[in-house]
C-alpha positions in Angstrom: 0.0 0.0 0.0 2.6 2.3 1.0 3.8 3.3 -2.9 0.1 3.2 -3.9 -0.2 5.7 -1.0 2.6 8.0 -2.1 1.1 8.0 -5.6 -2.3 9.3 -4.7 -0.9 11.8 -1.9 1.3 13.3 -5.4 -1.6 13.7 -7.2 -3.9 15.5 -4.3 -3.2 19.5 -3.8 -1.9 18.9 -0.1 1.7 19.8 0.4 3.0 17.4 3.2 6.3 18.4 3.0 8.6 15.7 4.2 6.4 12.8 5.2 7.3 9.1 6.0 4.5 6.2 5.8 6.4 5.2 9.4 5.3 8.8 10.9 1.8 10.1 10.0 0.6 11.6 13.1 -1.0 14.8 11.6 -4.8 15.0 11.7 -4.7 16.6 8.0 -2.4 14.1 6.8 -4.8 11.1 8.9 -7.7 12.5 6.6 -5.9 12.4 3.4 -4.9 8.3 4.0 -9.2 7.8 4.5 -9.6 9.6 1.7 -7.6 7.3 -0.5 -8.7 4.0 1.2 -12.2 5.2 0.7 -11.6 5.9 -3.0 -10.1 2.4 -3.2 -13.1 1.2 -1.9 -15.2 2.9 -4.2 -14.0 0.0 -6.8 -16.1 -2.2 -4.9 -20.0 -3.0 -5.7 -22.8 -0.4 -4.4 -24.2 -3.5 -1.8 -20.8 -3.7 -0.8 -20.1 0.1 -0.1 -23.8 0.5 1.6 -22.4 -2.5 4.0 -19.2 -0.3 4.2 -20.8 2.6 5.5 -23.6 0.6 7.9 -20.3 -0.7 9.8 -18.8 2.6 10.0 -21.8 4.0 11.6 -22.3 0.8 14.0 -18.8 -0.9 14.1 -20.5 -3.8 16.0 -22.4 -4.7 13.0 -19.0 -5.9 11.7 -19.5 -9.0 13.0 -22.6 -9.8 10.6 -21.0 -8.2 7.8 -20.6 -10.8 4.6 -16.8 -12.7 4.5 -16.2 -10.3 1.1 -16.0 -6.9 3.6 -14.5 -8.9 6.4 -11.5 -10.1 4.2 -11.2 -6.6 2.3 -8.2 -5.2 4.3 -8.3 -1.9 2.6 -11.8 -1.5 5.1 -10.4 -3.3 8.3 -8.1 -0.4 7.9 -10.3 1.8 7.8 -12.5 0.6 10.3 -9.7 0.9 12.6 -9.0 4.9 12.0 -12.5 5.1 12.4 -12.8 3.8 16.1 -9.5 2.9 17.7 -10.5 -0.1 19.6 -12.4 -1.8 16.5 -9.2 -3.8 16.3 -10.9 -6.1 18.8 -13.1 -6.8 16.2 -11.0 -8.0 13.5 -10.9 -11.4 12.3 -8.4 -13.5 12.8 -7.1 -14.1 9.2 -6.9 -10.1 9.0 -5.1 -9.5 12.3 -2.8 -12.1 11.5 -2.0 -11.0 8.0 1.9 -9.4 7.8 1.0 -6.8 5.4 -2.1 -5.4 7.9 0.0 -5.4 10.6 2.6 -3.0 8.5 0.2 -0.7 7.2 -1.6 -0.6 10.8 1.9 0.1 12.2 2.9 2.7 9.4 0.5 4.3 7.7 -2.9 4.3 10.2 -1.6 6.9 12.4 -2.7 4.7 15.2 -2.1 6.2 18.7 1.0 4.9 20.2 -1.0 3.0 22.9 -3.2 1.0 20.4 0.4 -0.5 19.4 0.9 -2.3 22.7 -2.7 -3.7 22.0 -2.3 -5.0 18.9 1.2 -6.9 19.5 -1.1 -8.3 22.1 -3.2 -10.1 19.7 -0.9 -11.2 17.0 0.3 -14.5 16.4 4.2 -14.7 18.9 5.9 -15.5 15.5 5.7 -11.6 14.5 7.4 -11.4 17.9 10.7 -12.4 16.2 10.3 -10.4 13.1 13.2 -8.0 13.3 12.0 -5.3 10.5 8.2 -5.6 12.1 9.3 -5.4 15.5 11.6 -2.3 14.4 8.6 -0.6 13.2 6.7 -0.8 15.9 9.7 0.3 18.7 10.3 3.0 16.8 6.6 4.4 17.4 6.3 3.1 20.6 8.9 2.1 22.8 6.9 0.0 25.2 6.9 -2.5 22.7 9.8 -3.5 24.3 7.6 -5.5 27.1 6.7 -7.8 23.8 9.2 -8.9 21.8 11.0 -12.0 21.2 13.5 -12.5 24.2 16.5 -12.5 21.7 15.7 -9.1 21.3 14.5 -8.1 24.7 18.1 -9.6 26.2 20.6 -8.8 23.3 22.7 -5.8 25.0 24.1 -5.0 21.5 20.5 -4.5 20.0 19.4 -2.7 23.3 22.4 -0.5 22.9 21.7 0.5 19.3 18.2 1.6 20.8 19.3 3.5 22.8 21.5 6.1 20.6 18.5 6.6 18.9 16.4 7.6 21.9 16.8 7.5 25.6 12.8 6.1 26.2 13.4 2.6 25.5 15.6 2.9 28.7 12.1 2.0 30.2 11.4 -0.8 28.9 14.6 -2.2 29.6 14.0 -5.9 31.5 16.0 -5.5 34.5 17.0 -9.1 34.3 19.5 -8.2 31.7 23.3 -8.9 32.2 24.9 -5.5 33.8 21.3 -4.0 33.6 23.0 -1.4 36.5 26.2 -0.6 34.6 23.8 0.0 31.3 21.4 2.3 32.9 24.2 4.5 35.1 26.1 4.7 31.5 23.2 6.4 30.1 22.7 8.8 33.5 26.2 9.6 32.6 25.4 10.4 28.9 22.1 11.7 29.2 20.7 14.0 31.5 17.2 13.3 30.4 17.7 9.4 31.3 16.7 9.7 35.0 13.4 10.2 33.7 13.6 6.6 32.2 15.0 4.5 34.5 13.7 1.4 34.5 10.8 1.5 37.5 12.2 -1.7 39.9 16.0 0.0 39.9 14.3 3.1 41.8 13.7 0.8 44.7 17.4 -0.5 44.0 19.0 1.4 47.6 22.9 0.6 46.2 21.6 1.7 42.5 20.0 4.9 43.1 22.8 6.1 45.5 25.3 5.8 42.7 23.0 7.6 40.5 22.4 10.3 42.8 26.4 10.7 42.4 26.2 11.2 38.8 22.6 13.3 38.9 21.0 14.8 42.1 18.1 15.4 39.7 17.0 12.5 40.5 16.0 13.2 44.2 12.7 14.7 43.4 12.1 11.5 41.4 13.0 8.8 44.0 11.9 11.2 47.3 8.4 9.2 47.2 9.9 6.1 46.5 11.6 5.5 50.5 10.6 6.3 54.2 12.1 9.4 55.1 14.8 8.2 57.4 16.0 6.0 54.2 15.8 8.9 51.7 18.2 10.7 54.4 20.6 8.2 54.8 21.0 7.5 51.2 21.1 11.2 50.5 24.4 11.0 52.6 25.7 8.0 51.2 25.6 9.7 48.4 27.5 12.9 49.9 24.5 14.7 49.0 23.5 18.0 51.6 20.1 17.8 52.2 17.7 19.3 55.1 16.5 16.6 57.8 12.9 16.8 58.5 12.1 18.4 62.1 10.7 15.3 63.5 13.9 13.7 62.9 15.9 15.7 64.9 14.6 13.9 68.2 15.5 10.7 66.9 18.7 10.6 68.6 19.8 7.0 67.7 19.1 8.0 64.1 21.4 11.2 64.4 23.8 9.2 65.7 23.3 6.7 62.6 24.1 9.7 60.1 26.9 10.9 61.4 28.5 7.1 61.4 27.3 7.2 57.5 28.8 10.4 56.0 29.9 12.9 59.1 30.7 16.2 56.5 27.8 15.9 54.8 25.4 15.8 58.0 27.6 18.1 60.0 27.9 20.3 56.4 23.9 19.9 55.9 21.3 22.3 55.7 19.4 20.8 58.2 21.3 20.9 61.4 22.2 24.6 61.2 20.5 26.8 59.0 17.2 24.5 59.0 16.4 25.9 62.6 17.2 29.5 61.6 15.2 29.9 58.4 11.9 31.3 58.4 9.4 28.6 57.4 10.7 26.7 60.4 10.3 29.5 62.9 6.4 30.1 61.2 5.8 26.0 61.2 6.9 25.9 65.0 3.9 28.6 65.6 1.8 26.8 63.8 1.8 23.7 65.8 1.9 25.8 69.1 6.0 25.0 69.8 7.4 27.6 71.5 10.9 29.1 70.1 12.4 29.1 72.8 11.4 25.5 74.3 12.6 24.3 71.0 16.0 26.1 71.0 16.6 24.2 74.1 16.1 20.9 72.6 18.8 21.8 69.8 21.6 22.8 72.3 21.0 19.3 74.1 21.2 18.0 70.7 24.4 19.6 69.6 25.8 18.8 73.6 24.3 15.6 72.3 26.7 15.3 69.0 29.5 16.6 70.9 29.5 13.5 73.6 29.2 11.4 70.4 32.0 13.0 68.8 34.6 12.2 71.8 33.1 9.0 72.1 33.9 8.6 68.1 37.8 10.1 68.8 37.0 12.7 67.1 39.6 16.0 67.6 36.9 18.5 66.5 33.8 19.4 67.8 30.6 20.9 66.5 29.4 24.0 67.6 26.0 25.9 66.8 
């Protein structure tokens, strides 16, 4: 279909510019392909197109349409940029067919989400078919979840994804050999690839802490994905300076726990010095009725607190407010 396609867009007065079967996503450009499917169709008898139009108006008379419309795969395409989810519909000896699947792929404008769908419900055997399977990534990288596991676990083909775009870091399967060393190489590379990373490594406590030491970006992506006191300690792990909650502060076993983790970076922290002195803490103190005061005394027998620590530890130095 595709160089029938091209043919008939030459001879329309629309100027497309640049356009690729693989890429039709315009709405102008959507219309134009019905427009020549439907004057394909018109080759067909008049009971045929009345049926045609029937189906279009009530996709679920499809399934009581004559075997002639169901096996015309010029309409099945059609009926599927009609209504999305009339793929459901198809019959099996369309779905199945190679060339459908292409020209459902490349030239339907299909939403990226329908592709998941439809790799769904064809037979597994497309699931090794390299230039199909190509087709289909390079719409929607998802389609990653589906293919054949030659694919799916071949670092050299996952590799050659990736130069060409940093989503199918996603879809990665994080059984793959050196799945860690892959996905911190791209951090490296990429700034935007903390916004891909595959979804079980940001649960990883040894992988995100050597991520956060390439990227600190990624703290507002992996803040939700811990309790507090475990974002704080791999913050510091990390060497990263970041405020401890108030609550915290009480915790004294905790404290103590930090400063046997990354001593600097606590001591050096926004949230033992500076915390207590900025405004929004003096304003959240009056808001939960804490008086200033009462709670200035709680942070010098903390600090009196980290001093005794610091002896204990052999420390030489020792920390003053």
């Amino acid at each position: 279909m595709e160089e029938e396609l091209k043919l008939f867009i030459e001879s329309e007065p629309y100027k497309l510019g640049h356009m690729t079967p693989s890429y039709i996503k315009n709405i102008e450009q959507i219309e134009i392909i019905e427009k020549y499917i439907k004057n394909k169709l018109k080759k067909t008898s008049k009971e045929e197109q009345e049926c045609m139009k029937i189906i279009l108006d009530n996709p679920i008379s499809y399934i009581f349409a004559p075997e002639i419309i169901k096996e015309n795969k010029d309409f099945a395409l059609l009926l599927v940029m009609n209504e999305y989810k009339n793929i459901e519909q198809l019959p099996k000896k369309i779905i199945e067919d190679r060339e459908f699947i292409i020209d459902l792929i490349t030239i339907a404008g299909i939403p990226n989400v329908i592709i998941p769908g439809l790799f769904n419900n064809i037979p597994r055997q497309y699931y090794k078919d390299k230039e199909l399977v190509l087709m289909a990534l390079e719409i929607e990288p998802s389609i990653l979840k589906y293919i054949d596991n030659d694919f799916r676990y071949n670092r050299k083909f996952i590799e050659e994804l990736l130069k060409k775009d940093i989503q199918y870091l996603a879809y990665i399967p994080v059984e793959i050999e050196n799945i860690k060393e892959i996905v911190l190489n791209e951090i490296k590379e990429n700034k935007r690839a903390i916004f891909y990373i595959p979804e079980e490594l940001l649960y990883d406590e040894e992988f995100v802490i050597e991520a956060l030491k390439i990227n600190e970006y990624l703290l507002s992506i992996i803040s939700t994905k811990f309790d507090e006191r475990t974002f704080y300690k791999i913050c510091l792990k990390a060497g990263i300076e970041i405020g401890i909650p108030s609550y915290l502060v009480e915790d004294k076993e905790f404290i103590l726990e930090c400063i046997w983790i990354n001593k600097d970076a606590f001591y050096n922290s926004f949230g033992i010095e500076n915390y207590f002195n900025d405004n929004m803490f003096v304003e959240e103190c009056e808001c939960l009725g804490c008086s200033i005061e009462k709670y200035n005394k709680e942070i010098e027998k903390l600090l009196e607190f980290l001093r005794e620590e610091a002896i204990i530890a052999g420390e030489d130095e020792s920390y003053t407010r």
